[in-house]
C-alpha positions as CSV (number, residue, x, y, z in Angstrom):
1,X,0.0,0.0,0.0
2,X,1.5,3.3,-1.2
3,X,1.4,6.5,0.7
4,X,0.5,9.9,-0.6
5,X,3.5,12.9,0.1
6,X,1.9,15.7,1.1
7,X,3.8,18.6,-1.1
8,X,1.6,21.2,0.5
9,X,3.1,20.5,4.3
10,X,6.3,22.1,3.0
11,X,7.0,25.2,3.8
12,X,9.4,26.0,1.1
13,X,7.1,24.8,-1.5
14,X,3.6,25.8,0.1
15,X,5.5,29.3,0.5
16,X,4.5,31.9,-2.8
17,X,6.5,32.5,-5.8
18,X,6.3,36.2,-6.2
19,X,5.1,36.7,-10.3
20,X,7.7,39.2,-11.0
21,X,10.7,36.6,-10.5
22,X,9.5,34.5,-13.3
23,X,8.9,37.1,-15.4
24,X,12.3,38.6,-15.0
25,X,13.7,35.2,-15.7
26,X,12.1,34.6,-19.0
27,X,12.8,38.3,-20.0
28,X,16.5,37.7,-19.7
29,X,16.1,34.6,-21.2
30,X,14.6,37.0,-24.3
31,X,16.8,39.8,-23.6
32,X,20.0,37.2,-24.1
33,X,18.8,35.9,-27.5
34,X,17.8,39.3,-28.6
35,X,21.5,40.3,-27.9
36,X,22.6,37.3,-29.7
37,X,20.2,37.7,-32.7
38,X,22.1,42.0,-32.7
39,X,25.4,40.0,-32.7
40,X,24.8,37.7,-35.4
41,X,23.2,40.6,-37.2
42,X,25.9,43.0,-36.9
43,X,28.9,39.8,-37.7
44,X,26.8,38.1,-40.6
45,X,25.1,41.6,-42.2
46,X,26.9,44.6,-40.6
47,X,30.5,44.2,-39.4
48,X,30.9,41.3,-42.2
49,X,33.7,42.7,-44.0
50,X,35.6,43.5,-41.0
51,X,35.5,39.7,-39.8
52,X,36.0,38.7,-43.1
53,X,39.2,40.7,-43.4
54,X,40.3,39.3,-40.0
55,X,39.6,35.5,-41.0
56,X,41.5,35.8,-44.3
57,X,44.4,37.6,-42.2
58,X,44.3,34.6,-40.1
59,X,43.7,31.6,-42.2
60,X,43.7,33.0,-46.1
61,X,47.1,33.0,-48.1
62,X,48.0,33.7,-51.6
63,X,50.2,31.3,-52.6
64,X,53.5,32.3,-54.9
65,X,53.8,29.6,-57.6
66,X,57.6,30.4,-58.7
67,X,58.2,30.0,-62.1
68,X,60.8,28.3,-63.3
69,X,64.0,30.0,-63.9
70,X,65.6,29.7,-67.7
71,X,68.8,27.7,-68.5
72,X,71.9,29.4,-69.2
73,X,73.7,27.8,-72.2
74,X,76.9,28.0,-74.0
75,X,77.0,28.1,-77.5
76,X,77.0,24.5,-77.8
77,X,73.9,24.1,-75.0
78,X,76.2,22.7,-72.7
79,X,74.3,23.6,-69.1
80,X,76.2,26.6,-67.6
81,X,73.5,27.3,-64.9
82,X,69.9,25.8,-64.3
83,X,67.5,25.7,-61.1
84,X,66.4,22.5,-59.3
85,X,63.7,22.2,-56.7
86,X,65.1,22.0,-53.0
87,X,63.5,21.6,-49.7
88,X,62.9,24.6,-47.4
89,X,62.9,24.4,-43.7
90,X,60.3,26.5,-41.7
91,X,58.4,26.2,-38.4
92,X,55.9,27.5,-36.5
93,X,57.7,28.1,-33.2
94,X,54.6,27.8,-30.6
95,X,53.3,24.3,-32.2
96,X,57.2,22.7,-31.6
97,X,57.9,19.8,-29.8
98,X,60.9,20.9,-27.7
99,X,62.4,17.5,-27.1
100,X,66.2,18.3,-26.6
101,X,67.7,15.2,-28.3
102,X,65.3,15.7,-31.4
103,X,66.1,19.7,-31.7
104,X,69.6,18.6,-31.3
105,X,69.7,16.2,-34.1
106,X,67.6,19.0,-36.3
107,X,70.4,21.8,-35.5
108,X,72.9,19.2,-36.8
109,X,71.1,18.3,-39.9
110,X,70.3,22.2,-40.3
111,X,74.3,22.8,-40.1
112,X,73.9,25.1,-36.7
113,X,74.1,24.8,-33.0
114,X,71.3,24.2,-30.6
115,X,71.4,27.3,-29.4
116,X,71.2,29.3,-32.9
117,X,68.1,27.1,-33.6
118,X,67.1,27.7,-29.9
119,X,66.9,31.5,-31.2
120,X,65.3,31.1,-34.2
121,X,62.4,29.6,-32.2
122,X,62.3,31.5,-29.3
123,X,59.6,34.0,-30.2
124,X,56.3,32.0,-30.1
125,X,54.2,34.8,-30.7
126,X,55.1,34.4,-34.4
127,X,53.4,31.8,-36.9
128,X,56.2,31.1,-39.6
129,X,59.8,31.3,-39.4
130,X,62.7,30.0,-41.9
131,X,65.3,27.6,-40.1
132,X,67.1,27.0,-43.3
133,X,66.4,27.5,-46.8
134,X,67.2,25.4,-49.8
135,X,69.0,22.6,-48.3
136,X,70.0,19.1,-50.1
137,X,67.5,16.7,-51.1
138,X,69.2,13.9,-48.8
139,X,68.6,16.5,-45.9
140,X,65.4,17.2,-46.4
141,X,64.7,13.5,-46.0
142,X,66.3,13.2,-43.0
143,X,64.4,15.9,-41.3
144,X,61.1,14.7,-42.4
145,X,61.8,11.5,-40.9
146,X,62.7,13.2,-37.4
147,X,58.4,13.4,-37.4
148,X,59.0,17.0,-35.0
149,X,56.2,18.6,-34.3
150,X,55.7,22.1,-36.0
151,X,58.9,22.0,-38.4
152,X,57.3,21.8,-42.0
153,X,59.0,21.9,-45.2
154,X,58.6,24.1,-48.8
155,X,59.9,23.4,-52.3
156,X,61.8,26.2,-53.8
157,X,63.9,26.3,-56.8
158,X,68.0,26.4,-56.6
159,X,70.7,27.2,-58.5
160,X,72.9,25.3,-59.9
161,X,76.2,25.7,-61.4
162,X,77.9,22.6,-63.4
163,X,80.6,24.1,-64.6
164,X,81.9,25.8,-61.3
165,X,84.4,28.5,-60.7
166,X,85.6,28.1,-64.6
167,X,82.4,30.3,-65.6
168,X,82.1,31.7,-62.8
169,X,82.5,35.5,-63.9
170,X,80.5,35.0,-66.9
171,X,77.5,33.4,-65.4
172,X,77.3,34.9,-62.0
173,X,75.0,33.7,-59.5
174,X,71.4,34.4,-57.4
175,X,70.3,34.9,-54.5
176,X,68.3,33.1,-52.2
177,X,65.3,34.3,-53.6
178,X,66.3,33.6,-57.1
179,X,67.4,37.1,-58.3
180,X,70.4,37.6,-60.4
181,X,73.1,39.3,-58.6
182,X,76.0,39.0,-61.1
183,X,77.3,38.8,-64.6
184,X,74.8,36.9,-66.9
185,X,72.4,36.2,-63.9
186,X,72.1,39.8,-63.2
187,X,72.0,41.3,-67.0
188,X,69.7,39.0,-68.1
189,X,67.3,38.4,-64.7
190,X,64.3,39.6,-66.0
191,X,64.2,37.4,-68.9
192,X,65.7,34.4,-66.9
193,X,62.9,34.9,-64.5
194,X,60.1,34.8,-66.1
195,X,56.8,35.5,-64.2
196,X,55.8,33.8,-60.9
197,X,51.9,32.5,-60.6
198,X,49.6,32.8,-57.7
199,X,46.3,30.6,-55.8
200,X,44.1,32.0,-52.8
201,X,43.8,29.2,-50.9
202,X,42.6,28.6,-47.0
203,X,44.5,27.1,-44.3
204,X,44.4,25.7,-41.1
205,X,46.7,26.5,-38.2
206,X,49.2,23.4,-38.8
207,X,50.0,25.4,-42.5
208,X,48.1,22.6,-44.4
209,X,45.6,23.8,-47.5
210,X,42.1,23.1,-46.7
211,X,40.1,25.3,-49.4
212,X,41.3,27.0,-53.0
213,X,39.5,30.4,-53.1
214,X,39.1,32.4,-56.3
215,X,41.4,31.8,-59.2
216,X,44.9,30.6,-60.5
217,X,47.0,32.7,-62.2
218,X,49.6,30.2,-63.7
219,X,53.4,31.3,-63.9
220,X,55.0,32.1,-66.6
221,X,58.6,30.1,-66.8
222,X,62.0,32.1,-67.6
223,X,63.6,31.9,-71.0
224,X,66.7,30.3,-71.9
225,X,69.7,32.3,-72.5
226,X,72.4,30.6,-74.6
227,X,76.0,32.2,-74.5
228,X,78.2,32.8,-77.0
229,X,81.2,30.9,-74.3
230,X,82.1,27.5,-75.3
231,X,82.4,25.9,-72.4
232,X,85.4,23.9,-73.2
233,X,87.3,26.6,-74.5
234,X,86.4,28.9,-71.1
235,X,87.8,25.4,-69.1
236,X,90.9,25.8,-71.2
237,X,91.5,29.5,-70.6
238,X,90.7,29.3,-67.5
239,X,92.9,26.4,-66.3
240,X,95.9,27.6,-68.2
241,X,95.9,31.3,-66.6
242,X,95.2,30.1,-63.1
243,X,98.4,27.9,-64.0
244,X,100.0,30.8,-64.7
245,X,99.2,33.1,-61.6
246,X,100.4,30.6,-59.6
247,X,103.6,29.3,-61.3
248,X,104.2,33.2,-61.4
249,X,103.5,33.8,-57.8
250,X,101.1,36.7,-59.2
251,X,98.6,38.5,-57.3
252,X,95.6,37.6,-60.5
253,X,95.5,37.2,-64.0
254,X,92.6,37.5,-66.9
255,X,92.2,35.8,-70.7
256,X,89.7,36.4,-73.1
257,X,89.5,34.7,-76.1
258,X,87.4,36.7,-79.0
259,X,85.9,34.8,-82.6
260,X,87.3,37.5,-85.1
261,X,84.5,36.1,-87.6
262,X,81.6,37.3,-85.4
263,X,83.2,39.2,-82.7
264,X,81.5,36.5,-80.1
265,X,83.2,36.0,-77.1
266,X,84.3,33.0,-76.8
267,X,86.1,32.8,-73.1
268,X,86.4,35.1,-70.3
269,X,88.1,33.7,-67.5
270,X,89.7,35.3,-64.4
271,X,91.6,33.8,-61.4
272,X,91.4,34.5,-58.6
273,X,87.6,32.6,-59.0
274,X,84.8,31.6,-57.2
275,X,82.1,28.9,-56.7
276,X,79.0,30.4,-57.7
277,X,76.9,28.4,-55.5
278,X,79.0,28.1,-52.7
279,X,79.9,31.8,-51.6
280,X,80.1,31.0,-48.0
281,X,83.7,32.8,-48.0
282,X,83.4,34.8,-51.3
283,X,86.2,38.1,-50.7
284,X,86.1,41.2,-53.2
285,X,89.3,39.6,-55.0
286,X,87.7,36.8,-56.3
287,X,84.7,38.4,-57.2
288,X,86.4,41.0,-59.4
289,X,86.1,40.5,-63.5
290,X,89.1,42.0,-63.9
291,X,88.9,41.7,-67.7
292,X,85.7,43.4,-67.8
293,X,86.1,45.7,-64.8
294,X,89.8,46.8,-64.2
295,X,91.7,49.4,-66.7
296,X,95.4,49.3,-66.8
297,X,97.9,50.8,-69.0
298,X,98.7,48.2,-71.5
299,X,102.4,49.2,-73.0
300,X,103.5,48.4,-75.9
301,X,100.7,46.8,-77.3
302,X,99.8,49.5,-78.8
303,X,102.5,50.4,-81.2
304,X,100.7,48.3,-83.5
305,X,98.2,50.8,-83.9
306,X,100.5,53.5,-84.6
307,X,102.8,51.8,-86.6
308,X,99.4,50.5,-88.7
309,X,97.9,54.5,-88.4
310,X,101.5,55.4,-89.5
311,X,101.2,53.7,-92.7
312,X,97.3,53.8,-93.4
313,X,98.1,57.8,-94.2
314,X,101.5,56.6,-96.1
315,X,104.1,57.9,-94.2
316,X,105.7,55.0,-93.9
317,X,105.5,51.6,-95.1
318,X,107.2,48.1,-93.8
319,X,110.4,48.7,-94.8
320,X,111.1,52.6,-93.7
321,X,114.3,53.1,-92.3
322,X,113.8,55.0,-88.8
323,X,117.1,55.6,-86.8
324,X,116.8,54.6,-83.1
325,X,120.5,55.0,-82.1
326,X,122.0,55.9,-79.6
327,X,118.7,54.3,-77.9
328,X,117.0,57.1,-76.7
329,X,114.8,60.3,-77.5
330,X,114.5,63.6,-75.6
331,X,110.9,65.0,-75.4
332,X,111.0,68.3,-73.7
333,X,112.3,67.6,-70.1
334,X,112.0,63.7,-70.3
335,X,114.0,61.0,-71.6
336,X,112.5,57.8,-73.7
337,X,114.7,54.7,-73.7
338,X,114.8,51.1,-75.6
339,X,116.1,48.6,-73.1
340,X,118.7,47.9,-75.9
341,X,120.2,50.6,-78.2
342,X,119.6,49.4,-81.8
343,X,121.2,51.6,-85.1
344,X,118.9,51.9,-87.9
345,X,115.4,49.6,-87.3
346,X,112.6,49.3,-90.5
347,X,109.4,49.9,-89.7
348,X,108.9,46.3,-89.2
349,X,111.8,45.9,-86.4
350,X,110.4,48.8,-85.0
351,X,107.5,46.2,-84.0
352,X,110.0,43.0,-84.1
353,X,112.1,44.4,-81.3
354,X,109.4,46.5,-80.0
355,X,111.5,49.5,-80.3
356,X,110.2,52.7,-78.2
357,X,112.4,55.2,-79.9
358,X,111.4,53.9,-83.6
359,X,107.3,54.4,-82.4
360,X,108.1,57.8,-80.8
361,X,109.5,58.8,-84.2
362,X,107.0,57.1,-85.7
363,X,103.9,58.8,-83.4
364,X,105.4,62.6,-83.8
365,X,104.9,62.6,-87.4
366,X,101.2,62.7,-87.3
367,X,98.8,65.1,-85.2
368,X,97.4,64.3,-81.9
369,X,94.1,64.2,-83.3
370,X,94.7,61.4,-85.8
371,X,96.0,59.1,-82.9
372,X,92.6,59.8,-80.7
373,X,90.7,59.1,-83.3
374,X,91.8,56.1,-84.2
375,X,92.7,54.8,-80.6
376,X,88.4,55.9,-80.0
377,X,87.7,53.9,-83.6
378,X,88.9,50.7,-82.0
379,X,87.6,51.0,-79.0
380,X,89.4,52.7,-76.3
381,X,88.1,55.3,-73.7
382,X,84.9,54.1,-74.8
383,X,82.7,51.4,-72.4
384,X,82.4,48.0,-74.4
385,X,78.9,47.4,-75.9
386,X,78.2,43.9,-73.7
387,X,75.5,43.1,-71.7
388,X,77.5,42.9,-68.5
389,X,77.7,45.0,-65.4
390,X,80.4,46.8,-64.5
391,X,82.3,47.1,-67.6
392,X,84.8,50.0,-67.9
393,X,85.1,52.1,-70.7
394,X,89.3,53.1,-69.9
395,X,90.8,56.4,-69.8
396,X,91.8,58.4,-73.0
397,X,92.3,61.9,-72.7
398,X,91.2,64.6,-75.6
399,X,93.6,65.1,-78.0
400,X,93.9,68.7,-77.3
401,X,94.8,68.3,-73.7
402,X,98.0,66.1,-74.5
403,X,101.6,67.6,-74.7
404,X,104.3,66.5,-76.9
405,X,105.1,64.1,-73.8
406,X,102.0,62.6,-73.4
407,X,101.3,61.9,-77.5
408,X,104.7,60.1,-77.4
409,X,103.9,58.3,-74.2
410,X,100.7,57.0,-75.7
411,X,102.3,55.8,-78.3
412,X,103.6,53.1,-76.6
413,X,101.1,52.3,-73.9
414,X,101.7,55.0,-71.4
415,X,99.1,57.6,-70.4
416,X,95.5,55.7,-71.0
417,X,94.4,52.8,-70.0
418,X,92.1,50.0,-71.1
419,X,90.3,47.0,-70.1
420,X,91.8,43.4,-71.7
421,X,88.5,43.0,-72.9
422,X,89.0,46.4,-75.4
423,X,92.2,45.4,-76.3
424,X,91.7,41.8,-77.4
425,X,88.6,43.5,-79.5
426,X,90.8,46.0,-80.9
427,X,93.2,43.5,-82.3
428,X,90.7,41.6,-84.1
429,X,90.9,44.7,-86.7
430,X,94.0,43.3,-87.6
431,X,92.4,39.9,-87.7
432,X,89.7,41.3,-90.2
433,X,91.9,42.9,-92.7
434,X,91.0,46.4,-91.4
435,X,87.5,46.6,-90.1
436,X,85.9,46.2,-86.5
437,X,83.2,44.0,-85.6
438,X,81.0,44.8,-82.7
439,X,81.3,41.9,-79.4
440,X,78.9,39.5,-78.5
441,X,78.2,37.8,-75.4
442,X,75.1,35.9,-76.9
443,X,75.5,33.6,-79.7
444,X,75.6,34.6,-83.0
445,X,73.4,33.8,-85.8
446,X,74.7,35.9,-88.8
447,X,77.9,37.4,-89.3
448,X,77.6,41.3,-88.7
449,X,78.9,44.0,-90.8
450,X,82.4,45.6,-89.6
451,X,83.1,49.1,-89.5
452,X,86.4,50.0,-91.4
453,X,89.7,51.2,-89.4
454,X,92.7,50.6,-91.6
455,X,92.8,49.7,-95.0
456,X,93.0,45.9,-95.8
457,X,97.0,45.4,-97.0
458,X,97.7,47.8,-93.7
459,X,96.1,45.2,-91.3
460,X,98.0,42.1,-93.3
461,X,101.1,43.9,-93.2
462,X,100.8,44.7,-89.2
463,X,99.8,41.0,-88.9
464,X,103.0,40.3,-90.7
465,X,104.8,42.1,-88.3
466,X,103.1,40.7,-85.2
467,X,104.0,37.1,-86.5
468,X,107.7,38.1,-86.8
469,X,107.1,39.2,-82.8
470,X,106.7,35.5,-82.1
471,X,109.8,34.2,-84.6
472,X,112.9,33.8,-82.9
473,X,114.8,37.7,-82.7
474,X,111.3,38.8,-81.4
475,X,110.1,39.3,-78.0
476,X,107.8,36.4,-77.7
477,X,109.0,33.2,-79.1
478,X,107.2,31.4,-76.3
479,X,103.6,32.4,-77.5
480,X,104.8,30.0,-80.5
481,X,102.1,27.0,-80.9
482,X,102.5,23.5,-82.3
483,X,101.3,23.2,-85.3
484,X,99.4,26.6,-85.9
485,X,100.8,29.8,-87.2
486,X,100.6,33.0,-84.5
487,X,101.1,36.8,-84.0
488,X,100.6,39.3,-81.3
489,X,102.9,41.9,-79.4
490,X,104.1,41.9,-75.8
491,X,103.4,44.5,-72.8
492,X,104.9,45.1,-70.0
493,X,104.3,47.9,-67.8
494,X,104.8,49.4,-64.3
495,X,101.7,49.4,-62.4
496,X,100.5,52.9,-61.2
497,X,100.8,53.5,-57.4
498,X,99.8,57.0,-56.3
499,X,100.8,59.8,-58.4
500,X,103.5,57.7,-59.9
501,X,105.0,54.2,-60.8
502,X,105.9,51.0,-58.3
503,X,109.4,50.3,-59.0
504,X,108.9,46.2,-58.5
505,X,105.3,45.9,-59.4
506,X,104.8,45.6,-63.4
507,X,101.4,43.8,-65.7
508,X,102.4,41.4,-67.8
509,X,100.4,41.5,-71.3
510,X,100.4,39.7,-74.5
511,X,98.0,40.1,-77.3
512,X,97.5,38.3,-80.8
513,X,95.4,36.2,-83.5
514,X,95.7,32.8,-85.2
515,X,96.2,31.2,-87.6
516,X,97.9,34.4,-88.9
517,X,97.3,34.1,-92.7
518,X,93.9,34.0,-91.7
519,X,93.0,34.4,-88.1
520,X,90.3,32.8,-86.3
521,X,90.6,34.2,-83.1
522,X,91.9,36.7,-81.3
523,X,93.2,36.0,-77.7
524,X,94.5,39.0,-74.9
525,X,96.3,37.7,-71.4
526,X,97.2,40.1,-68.5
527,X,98.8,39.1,-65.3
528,X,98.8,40.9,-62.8
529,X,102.0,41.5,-60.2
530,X,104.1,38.5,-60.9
531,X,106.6,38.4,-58.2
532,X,109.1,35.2,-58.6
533,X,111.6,37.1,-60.6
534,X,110.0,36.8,-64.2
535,X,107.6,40.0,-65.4
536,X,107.9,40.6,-68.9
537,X,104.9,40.1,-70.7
538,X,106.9,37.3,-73.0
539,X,107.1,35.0,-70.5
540,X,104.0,35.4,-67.9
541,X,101.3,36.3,-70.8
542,X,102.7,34.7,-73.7
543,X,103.0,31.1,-72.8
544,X,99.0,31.3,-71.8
545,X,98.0,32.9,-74.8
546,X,100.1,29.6,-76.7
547,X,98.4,27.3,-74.7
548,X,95.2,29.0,-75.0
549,X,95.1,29.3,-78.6
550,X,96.1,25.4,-79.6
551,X,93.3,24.2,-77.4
552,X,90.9,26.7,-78.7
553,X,91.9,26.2,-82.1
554,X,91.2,22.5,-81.8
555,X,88.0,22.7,-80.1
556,X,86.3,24.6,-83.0
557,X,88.1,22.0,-85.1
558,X,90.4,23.9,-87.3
559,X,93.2,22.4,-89.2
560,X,96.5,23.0,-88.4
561,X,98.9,25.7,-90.6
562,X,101.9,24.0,-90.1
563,X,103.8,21.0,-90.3
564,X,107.4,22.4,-88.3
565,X,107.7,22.6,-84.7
566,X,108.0,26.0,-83.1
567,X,111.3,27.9,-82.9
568,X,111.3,28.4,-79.4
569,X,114.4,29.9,-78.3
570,X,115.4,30.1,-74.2
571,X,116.7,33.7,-74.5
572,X,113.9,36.6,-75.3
573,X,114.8,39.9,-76.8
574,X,113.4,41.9,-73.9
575,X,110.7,44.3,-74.7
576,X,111.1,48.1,-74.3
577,X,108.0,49.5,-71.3
């Protein structure tokens, strides 16, 4: 039997419930989903954009989607520089798992101490930080299978350079972001480059897409640039000069090697080098093109153009007696010298024994103007037309600034200055029978048109002399080559230091074509500062050009001129500086 509970004998419950209670209740109840319903209005209808602004700044990106980076080629499309996709490392700092052993393992892989990673982690208030960009393949791996918490990886494109510190001046190099920074890389970035894409997308807080928003905008890749370098004949050049700085004890030296066809350039090598993609200790010295960028005096290599000005307005031809004794020639004040006194020289010995007092005599026949304009219609005090940064344009004075002193100076080298890359291109007009072609870094399709300098039995009887410069009773037997004809002229010349001369410090410079009945190319050598005893432009330049010029010659597979070995004799006639 059940029994009744008697609510009413409470006296909590039998106590009343005032009316106004209830109704306050279920009015706040209604005041708190009116309030609500405002909010919702004011986020979905009024405030929307702001909200929407402030969720795309928190979980909206717009993707970069890098284009491609274009090739550089040589002539023969031989890979001089190309980009490869490469891991990125990046983290956000507040999501990582701070187990000690595993961050120390990272910082090892990462190529840094605990502590430098320690830093770049230490601010957790930010959402993305690089730990290392573009690292190898192998390492990317690695970390990814270290499974840490918050450390996330990116592709990104790398460059890479096959041929190394051979090219290394020609090419250049990026930077991290993939801009050009030097030579070719630099000229030419915004056709290497191309055009990157881009994608709206949504993502969650781990960094992981969840939603594409709006369109894609694909990149556009780089172009390929191909080069007008052959990449075996740059190795060459570049091998045989570093050779020579070192067997030299020099401080630097520089070779370009010029097609006198097309005016392409076909080597430009410097050492002291670099590694283009490995500048970890890259100094100003071994960034230097010094046959682009440095101007010296270059001595007598320029009598040629005298002697060949000389007898372009008939004063003299090849066989002109000029009297050079007793071996020296006052100009006003000053004193010119041959370092040997010679009698009576032709015009041709003049060049042969590279005779200062027979080019003096020469040069003060004709008016200062006709030497400037012929030094400025090959080339000199003007800036070479090449697509490459930092190229110098030399010093040459206006004519009617220079003294008697000064036009004799010039003459033989003294008193402007020019870049080896100007005066390998000036000595291709001897190459070309009289006319000047203009350079080319880029390959060349057609033959372009010269524009004239001397007349055509002027340049072939210069290029006569310049062979007799390599025969034995000339001053550089040892730029002799097996099996192929050669001419050029020696430098040498005291380096500038101050207002005047260093005593001990001197350029060594050689300059010349081959074959020399008719010349392919045209190759110019400078070294710089050799210090083992040896300095004349005979022995430190001319050696290099010889080596340069058989390998060249062989690579773009032309047929040896002759059939006798080279006359190399083991005592030089010293040249006159």
């Amino acid at each position: 039997m059940s029994r009744s509970i008697a609510y009413h004998s409470s006296p909590l419950l039998a106590s009343p419930t005032p009316v106004w209670r209830s109704k306050f209740i279920v009015a706040a109840i209604a005041l708190a989903f009116v309030g609500l319903a405002a909010r919702a209005v004011y986020i979905q209808v009024i405030g929307n954009d702001f909200f929407q602004r402030q969720g795309e700044v928190r979980f909206a990106r717009t993707l970069a989607l890098p284009a491609n980076r274009g090739r550089i080629l040589d002539r023969n499309g031989v890979i001089l520089a190309s980009s490869i996709p490469v891991p990125s490392i990046w983290a956000i700092p507040e999501d990582v798992d701070r187990d000690p052993e595993q961050l120390q393992k990272l910082a090892k892989l990462l190529g840094m101490s605990l502590p430098e990673l320690n830093k770049k982690l230490q601010d957790e208030d930010k959402t993305f930080v690089w730990l290392k960009r573009q690292v190898d393949e192998s390492v990317g791996k690695q970390i990814e299978a270290l499974k840490i918490k918050g450390v996330y990886q990116r592709k990104e494109y790398k460059r890479q350079y096959p041929e190394g510190e051979a090219v290394a001046h020609v090419v250049g190099f990026t930077n991290v972001e993939d801009k050009g920074q030097e030579g070719m890389e630099l000229t030419f970035n915004t056709d290497l480059g191309g055009r990157n894409g881009s994608r709206r997308v949504i993502k969650d807080r781990m960094g992981r897409v969840v939603e594409a928003v709006g369109d894609e905008i694909a990149p556009v890749d780089g172009r390929d640039l191909q080069l007008s370098i052959d990449s075996k004949v740059q190795f060459f050049a570049y091998q045989t000069v570093k050779e020579a700085v070192l067997q030299h004890k020099a401080k630097a030296g520089s070779v370009v090697v010029l097609d006198v066809v097309t005016g392409e350039v076909l080597a430009l090598a410097n050492y002291p080098s670099y590694v283009p993609d490995k500048r970890q200790n890259l100094s100003g010295e071994q960034l230097r093109n010094r046959a682009l960028t440095d101007s010296f005096e270059p001595g007598s290599t320029m009598k040629p153009f005298i002697i060949g000005l000389a007898m372009d307005s008939g004063r003299v031809t090849p066989q002109t007696p000029i009297q050079t004794a007793p071996g020296r020639i006052s100009i006003g004040n000053s004193t010119i010298s041959d370092s040997h006194a010679y009698s009576t020289l032709s015009v041709t010995e003049v060049i042969q024994k590279s005779s200062n007092v027979g080019t003096v005599k020469v040069a003060m026949q004709m008016p200062a103007r006709a030497m400037w304009e012929m030094y400025s219609s090959v080339g000199f005090g003007q800036k070479p037309q090449v697509p490459f940064p930092g190229a110098v344009s030399g010093r040459l004075r206006p004519y009617k600034a220079w003294r008697p002193i000064e036009q004799a100076t010039m003459s033989y080298g003294y008193g402007l200055s020019v870049s080896l890359m100007q005066l390998a291109h000036a000595y291709t007009v001897f190459g070309r029978d009289g006319d000047l072609v203009p350079l080319s870094m880029l390959k060349v399709t057609e033959p372009p048109v010269g524009q004239p300098v001397f007349k055509a039995k002027v340049a072939r009887d210069v290029r006569h002399m310049l062979h007799l410069v390599t025969l034995p009773g000339g001053t550089a037997t040892m730029a002799q080559t097996m099996g192929y004809s050669v001419g050029g002229k020696t430098g040498t010349a005291h380096k500038q230091e101050g207002k005047g001369y260093a005593s001990k410090k001197y350029r060594g410079v050689f300059a010349g074509l081959a074959p020399i009945d008719a010349p392919r190319i045209a190759v110019a050598v400078m070294i710089d500062e050799p210090s083992n005893g040896k300095y004349f432009g005979g022995v430190t330049a001319a050696p290099v050009f010889s080596q340069t010029v058989q390998q060249t010659l062989r690579v773009l597979g032309i047929a040896p001129d002759m059939t006798v070995v080279p006359q190399v004799v083991t005592e030089l006639v010293e040249e006159s500086f």
